[in-house]
TORSE-462874 format. One record per residue (C-alpha): residue in one letter; residue number from 1; x, y, z. Coordinates in Angstrom, 2 decimals, always signed. Layout:
<sites>
A; NUM; X; Y; Z
...
</sites>
This chain:
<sites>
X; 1; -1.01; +29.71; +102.53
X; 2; -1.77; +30.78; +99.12
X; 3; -0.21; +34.29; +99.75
X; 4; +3.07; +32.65; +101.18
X; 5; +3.15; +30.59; +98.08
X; 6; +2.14; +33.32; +96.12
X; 7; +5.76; +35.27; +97.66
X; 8; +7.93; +32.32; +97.31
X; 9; +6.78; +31.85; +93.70
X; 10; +8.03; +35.59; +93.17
X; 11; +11.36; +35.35; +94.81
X; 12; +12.27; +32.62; +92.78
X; 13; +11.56; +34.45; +89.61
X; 14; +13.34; +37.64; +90.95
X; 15; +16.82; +34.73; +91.45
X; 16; +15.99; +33.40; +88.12
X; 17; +15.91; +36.87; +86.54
X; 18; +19.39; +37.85; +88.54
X; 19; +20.80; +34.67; +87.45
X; 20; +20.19; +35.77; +84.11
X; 21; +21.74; +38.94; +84.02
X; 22; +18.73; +40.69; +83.70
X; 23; +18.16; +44.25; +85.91
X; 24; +15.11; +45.00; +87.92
X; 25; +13.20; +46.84; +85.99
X; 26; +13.47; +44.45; +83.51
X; 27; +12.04; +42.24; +85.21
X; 28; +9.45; +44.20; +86.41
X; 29; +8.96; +44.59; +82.84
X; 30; +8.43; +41.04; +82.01
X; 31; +5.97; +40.11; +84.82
X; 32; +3.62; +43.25; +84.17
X; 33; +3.34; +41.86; +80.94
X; 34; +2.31; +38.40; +82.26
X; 35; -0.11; +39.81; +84.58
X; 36; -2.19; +41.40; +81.59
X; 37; -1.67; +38.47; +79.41
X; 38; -3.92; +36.85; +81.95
X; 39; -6.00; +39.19; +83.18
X; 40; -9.75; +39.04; +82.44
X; 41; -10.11; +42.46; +79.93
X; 42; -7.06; +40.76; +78.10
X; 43; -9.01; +37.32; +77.69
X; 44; -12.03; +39.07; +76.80
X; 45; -10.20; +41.15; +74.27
X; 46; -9.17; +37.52; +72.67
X; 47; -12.16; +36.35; +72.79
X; 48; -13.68; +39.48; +70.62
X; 49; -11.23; +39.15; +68.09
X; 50; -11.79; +35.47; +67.68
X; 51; -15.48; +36.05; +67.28
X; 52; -14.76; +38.40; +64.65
X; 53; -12.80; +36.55; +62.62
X; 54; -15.49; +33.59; +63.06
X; 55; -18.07; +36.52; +61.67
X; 56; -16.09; +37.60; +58.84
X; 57; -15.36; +33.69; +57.66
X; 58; -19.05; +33.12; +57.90
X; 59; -20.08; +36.03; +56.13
X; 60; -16.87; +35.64; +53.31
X; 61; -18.34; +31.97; +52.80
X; 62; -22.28; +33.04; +52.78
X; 63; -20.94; +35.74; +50.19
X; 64; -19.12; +33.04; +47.92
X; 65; -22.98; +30.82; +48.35
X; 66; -24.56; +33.45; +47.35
X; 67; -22.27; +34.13; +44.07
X; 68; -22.60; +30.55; +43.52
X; 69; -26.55; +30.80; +43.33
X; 70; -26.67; +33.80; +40.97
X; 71; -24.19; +31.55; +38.86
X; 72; -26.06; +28.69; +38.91
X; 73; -29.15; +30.78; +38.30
X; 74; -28.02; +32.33; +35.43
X; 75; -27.40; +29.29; +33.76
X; 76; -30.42; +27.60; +34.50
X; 77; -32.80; +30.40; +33.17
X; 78; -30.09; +30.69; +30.14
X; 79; -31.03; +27.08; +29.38
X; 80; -35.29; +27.50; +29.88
X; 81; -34.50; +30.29; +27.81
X; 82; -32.60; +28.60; +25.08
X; 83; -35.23; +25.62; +25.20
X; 84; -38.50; +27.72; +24.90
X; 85; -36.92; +29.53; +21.68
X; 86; -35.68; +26.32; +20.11
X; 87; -39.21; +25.10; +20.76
X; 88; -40.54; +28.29; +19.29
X; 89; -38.49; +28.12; +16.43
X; 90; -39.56; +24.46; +15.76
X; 91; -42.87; +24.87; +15.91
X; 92; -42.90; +27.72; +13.48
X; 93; -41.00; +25.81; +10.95
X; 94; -43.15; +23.08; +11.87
X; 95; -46.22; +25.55; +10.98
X; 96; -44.68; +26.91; +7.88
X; 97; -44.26; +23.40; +6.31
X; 98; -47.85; +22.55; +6.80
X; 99; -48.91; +25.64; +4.82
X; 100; -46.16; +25.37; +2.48
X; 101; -44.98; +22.28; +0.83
X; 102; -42.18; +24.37; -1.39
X; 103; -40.69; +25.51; +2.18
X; 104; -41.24; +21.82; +3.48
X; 105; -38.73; +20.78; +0.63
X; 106; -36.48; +23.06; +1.21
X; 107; -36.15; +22.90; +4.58
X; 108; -35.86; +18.81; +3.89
X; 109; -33.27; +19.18; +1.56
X; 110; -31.31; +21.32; +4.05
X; 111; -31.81; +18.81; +7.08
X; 112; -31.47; +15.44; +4.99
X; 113; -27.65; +15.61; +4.80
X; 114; -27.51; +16.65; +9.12
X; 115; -29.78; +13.40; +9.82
X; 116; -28.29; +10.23; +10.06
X; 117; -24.98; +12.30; +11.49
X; 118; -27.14; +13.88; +14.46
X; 119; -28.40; +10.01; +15.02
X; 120; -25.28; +8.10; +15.44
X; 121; -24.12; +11.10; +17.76
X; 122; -26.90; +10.84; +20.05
X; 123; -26.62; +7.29; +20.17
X; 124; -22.87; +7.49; +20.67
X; 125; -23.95; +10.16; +23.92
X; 126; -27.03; +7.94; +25.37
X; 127; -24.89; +4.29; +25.07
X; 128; -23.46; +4.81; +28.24
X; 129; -26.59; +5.86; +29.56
X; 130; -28.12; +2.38; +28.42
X; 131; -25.45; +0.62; +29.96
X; 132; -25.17; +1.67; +33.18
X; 133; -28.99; +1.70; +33.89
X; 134; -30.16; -1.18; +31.80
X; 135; -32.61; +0.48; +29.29
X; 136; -30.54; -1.33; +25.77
X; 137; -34.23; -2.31; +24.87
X; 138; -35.47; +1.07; +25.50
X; 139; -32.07; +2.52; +23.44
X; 140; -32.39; +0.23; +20.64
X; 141; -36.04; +0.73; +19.92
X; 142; -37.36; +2.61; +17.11
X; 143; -40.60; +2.96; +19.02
X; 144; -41.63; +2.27; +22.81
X; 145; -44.76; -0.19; +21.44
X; 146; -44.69; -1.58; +17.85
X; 147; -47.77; -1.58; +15.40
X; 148; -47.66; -4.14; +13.28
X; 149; -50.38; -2.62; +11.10
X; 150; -48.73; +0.56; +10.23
X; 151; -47.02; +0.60; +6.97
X; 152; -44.80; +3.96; +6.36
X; 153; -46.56; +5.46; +3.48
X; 154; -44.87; +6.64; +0.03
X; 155; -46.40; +9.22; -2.38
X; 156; -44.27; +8.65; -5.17
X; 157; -43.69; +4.90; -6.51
X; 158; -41.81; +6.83; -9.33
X; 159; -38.49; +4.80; -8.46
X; 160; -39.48; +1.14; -8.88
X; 161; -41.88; +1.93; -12.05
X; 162; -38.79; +1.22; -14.12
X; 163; -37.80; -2.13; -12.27
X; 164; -38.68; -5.31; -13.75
X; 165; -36.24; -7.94; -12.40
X; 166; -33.45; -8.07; -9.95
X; 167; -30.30; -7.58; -12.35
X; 168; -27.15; -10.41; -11.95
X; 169; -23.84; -7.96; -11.06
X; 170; -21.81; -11.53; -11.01
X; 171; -19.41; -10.05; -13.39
X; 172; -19.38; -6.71; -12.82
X; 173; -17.36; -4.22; -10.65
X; 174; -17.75; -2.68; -7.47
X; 175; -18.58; +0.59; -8.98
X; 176; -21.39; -0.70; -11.04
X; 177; -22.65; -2.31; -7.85
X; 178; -22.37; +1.30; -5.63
X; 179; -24.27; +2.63; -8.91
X; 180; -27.23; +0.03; -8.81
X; 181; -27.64; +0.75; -4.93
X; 182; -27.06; +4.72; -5.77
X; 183; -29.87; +3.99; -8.25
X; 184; -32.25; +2.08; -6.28
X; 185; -31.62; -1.18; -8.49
X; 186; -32.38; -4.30; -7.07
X; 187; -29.66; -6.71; -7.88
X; 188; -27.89; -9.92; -7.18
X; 189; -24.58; -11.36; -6.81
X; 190; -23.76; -15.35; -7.47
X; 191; -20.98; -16.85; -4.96
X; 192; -20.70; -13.44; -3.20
X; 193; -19.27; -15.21; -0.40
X; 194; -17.00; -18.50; -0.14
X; 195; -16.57; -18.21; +3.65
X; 196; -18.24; -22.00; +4.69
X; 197; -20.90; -21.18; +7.24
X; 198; -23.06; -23.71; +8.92
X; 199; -25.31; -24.34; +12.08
X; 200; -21.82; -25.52; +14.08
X; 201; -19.85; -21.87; +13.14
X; 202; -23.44; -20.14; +14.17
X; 203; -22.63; -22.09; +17.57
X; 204; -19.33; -21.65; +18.05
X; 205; -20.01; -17.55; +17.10
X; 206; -22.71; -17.39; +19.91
X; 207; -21.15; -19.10; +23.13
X; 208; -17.54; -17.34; +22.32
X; 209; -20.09; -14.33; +22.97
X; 210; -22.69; -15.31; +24.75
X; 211; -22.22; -12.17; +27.10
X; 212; -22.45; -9.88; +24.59
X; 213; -25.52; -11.34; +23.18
X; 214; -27.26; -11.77; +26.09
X; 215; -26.64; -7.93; +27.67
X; 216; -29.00; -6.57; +25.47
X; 217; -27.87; -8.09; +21.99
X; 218; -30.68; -9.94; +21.42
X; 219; -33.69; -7.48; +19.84
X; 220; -36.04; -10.14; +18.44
X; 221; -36.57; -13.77; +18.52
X; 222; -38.88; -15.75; +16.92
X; 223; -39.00; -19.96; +16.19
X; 224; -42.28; -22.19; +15.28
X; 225; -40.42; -24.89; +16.94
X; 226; -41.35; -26.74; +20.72
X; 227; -39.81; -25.49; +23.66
X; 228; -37.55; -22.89; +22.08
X; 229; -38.31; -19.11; +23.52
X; 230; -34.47; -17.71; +22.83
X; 231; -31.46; -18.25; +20.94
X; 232; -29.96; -20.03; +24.06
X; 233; -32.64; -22.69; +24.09
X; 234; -32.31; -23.74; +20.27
X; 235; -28.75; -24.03; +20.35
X; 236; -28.41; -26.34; +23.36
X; 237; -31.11; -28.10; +22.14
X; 238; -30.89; -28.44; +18.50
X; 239; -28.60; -29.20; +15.77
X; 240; -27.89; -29.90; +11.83
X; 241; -29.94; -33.29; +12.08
X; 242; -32.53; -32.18; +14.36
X; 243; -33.40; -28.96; +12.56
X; 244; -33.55; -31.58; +9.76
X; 245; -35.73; -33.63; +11.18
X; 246; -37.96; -31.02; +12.93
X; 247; -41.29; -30.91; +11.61
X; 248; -39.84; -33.16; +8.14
X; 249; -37.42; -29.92; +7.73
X; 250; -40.09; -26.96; +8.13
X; 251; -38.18; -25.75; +11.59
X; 252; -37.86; -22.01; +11.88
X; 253; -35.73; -19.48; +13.65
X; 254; -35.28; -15.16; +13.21
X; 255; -32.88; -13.98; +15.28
X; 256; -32.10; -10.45; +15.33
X; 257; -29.62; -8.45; +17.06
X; 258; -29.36; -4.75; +17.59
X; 259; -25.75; -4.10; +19.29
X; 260; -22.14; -3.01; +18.64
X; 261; -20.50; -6.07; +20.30
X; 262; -23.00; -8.62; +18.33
X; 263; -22.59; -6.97; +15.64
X; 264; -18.95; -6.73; +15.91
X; 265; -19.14; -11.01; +16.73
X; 266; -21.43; -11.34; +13.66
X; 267; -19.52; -9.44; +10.69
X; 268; -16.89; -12.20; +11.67
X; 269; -19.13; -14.57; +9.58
X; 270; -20.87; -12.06; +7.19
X; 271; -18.18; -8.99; +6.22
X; 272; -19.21; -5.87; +5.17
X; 273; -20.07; -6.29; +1.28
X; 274; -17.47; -4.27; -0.77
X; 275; -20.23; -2.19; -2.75
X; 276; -21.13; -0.76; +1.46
X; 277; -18.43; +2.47; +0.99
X; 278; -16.53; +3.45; +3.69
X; 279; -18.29; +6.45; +4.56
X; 280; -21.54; +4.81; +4.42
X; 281; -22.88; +3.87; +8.13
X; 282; -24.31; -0.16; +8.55
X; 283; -26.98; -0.48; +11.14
X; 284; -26.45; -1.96; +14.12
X; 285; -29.71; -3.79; +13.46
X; 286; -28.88; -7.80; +12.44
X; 287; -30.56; -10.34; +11.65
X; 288; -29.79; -14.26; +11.29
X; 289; -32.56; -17.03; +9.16
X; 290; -31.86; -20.35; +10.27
X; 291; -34.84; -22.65; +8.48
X; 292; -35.36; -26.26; +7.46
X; 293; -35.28; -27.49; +3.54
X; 294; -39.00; -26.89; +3.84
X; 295; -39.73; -24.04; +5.82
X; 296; -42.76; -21.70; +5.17
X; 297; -42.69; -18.31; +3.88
X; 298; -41.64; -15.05; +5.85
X; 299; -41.51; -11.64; +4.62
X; 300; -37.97; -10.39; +6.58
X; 301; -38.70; -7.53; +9.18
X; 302; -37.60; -3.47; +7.61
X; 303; -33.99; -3.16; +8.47
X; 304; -32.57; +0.16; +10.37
X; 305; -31.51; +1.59; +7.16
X; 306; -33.65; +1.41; +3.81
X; 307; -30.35; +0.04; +1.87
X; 308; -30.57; -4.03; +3.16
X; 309; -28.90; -6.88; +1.56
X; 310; -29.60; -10.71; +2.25
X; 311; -27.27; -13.04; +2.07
X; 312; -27.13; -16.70; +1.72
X; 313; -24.51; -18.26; +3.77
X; 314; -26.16; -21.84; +3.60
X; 315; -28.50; -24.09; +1.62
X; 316; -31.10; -22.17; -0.91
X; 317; -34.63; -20.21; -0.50
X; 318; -36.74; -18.33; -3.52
X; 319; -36.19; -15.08; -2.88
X; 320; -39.34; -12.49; -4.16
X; 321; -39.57; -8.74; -3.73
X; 322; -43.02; -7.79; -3.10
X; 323; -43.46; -4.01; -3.88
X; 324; -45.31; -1.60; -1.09
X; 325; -48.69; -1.74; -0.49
X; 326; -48.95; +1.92; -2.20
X; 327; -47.25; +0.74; -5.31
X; 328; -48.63; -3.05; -5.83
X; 329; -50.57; -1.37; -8.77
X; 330; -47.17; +0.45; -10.86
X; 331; -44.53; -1.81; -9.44
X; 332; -43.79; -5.41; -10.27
X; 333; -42.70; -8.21; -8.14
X; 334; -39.45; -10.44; -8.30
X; 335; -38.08; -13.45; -7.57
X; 336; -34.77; -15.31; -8.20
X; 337; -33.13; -18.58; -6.40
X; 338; -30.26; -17.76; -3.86
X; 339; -27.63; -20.73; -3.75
X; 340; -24.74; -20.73; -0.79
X; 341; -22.75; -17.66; -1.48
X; 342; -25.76; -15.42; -3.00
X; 343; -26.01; -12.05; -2.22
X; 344; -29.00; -9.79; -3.24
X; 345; -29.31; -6.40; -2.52
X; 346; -32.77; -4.03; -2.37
X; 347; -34.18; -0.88; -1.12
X; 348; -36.58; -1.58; +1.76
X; 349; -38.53; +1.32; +1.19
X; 350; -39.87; +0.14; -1.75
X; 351; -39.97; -3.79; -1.76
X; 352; -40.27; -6.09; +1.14
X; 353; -37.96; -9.52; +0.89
X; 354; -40.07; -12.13; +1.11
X; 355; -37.75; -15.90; +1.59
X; 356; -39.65; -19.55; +0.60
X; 357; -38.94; -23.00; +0.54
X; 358; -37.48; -24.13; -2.93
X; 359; -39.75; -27.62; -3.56
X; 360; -39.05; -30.34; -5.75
X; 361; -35.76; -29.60; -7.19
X; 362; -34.58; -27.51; -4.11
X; 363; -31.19; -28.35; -2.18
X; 364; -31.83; -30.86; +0.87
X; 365; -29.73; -28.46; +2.91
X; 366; -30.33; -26.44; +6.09
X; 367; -30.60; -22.76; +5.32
X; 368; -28.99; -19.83; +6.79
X; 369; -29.04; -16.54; +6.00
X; 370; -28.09; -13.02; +7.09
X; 371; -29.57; -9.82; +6.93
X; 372; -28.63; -6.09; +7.48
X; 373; -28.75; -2.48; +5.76
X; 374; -27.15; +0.52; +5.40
X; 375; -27.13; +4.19; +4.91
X; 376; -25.31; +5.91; +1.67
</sites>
C-alpha cells in the first residue's frame, strides 16, 4: 500500500516537473537532493553544527564572564588598595602631630581652609541617603549619643582677654559689623529687625509646613509646660493668652530645627543678617525661644557654627555672655537688654548666651526669639 503510494507520489512529481518544462535529469537532480536533505547522516550533520554553534556561544559568553570578573577584580583590590594607603598615610600624619606640635600647625593651617567645604559636600552626597532610608536624625547629628558634661576645651583665652562689653553697631555700617565678627567682637544691634513677629506668624509658619517640619525638621524640643512633648502639641494647644497665663507667664519652649526645608520656612521670618557675607555658609541648625514675661534662665544650646547671633523678634530678655569654663578667670561676663528688633551677635566658642526674665521694669510681652550661626 505504502509502496503503491510511494509510486503514485513519484509520477505525479515526474507530470509536475514535465509540466514545467523541466528535462529528466533535472529532475532527477532535484529529488536526489531531497532524498539527502532528509536522510539520517544529513540530519545528524545539522544537528552537529547546531551543537557547535551552542558550544562556541557558551564558551564566547563564559569568556566575556570571565573578563567581567578580572574587571571587577581589579577595581575592587584598586580600592582596598587605595583605602589601606589613605589609612596609612593618616595615621602617620596622625603620629607625626602627636610628636610634633610645629607639624600639627602646619598641617592645620593647610586643612583649615578644605574643612567646612569637604562638610557641606558630604552632606550634600549622604542627604539623599537620609531621605530615602529615614536616618535625618542619624544625618543631622553631631554625635550618635550626646554628653552633656563635655565642654570642648580651649588653650588659649587670648581672644576675649580684651572684651569688656558687647559694643552697640546701631549706627554703624555693614563693614564695621563683618569686622567685629572677623574680630571676634561681641556686639549688638538696636531695631535690627522691623518685620512684626508674634506667636500667630510662628503658627501660621509651622502648619503652612508642617511636613517639612515633621520629616525630620524637628532636632530638639524642650517645654516646662503640662502636656506639651512637641511643637505640634503647644501650638494646638496654646496661644498669646495662655502662654500668658501659664504658670503667671514663666511658660517655656526651645525648639530647634536642623533641615534645609525648615530652614528655608524659617528665614521667611528671620533673614539672613546683612553682616552674614555671601560666601559665608549658615548652619542648617535653628533654633526658636518662645517664653513667658517671666520665664527662668537658659543658657542657649552651641550652634553648628561658632559665629551665632540671637535675635529678638518679640517682647525683651537680659541677655549675658558667660565666658568658657577655661577662661572664667581672664574673661569677663556681659549683659545688655534686647527689646523687639535686637540683634546681638557672639562667638560661641568663647561665651555661652545665657537669656533671663527682665523683672520689675521688664515689658509684659511674650518673648520670642531666634537663634542660628555661621561660618566666615
Amino acid at each position: 500500500m505504502a509502496a503503491a503510494q510511494l509510486q503514485n507520489d513519484f509520477r505525479d512529481v515526474l507530470e509536475l516537473g514535465h509540466t514545467w518544462g523541466m528535462s529528466k535529469s533535472e529532475i532527477q537532480d532535484c529529488l536526489r537532493v531531497v532524498v539527502d536533505l532528509h536522510s539520517p547522516a544529513s540530519i545528524n550533520e545539522s544537528s552537529s553544527q547546531s551543537d557547535v554553534r551552542q558550544e562556541q556561544f557558551l564558551a564566547s559568553v563564559g569568556r566575556i564572564m570571565f573578563l567581567v570578573y578580572r574587571f571587577l577584580k581589579c577595581i575592587v583590590i584598586g580600592l582596598v588598595a587605595v583605602v589601606i594607603l589613605l589609612v596609612i598615610i593618616y595615621n602617620a600624619i596622625l603620629l607625626c602631630c602627636f610628636l610634633s606640635p610645629t607639624f600639627e600647625n602646619r598641617i592645620g593651617k593647610i586643612t583649615a581652609p578644605l574643612t567646612y567645604p569637604a562638610m557641606r559636600y558630604a552632606r550634600i552626597f549622604f542627604k539623599p541617603l537620609a531621605d530615602t532610608f529615614g536616618i535625618s536624625d542619624v544625618y543631622s547629628s553631631e554625635c550618635l549619643v550626646e554628653n552633656p558634661f563635655f565642654v570642648d576645651p580651649i588653650e588659649d583665652c587670648g581672644p576675649c582677654q580684651t572684651k569688656f562689653r558687647i559694643v552697640e553697631l546701631t549706627s554703624s555700617s555693614v563693614d564695621d559689623m563683618v569686622e567685629s565678627v572677623g574680630t571676634l567682637t561681641p556686639f549688638f544691634v538696636k531695631s535690627f529687625s522691623t518685620k512684626k513677629i508674634d506667636l500667630t506668624a510662628l503658627q501660621k509658619m509651622y502648619y503652612e509646613n508642617e511636613k517639612q517640619f515633621k520629616l525630620g525638621g524637628s532636632k530638639m524640643f524642650a517645654s516646662n509646660m503640662d502636656d506639651v512633648y512637641s511643637i505640634t502639641d503647644f501650638f494646638s494647644k496654646y496661644n498669646h493668652e495662655d502662654m500668658m497665663n501659664e504658670r503667671r507667664g514663666t511658660g517655656y519652649v526651645a525648639w530647634y530645627t536642623n533641615s534645609v526645608p525648615s530652614s528655608q520656612a524659617i528665614r521667611k521670618l528671620s533673614p539672613r543678617p546683612e553682616f552674614v557675607l555671601e560666601q559665608s555658609e549658615i548652619s542648617l541648625l535653628k533654633g526658636i525661644f518662645i517664653e513667658g514675661p517671666y520665664a527662668g534662665d537658659h543658657i542657649l544650646p552651641i550652634g553648628g557654627f561658632a559665629n551665632s547671633w540671637y535675635l529678638q523678634a518679640q517682647g525683651e530678655r537680659r541677655i549675658t555672655l558667660w565666658p568658657h569654663p577655661d577662661c572664667t578667670r581672664k574673661c569677663n561676663e556681659m549683659s545688655i537688654t534686647l527689646q523687639a528688633g535686637d540683634l546681638v551677635s557672639y562667638q560661641d566658642q568663647f561665651w555661652r548666651l545665657e537669656s533671663s526674665p527682665v523683672i520689675g521694669q521688664g515689658s509684659q510681652e511674650l518673648s520670642i526669639g531666634f537663634a542660628a550661626s555661621f561660618a566666615l
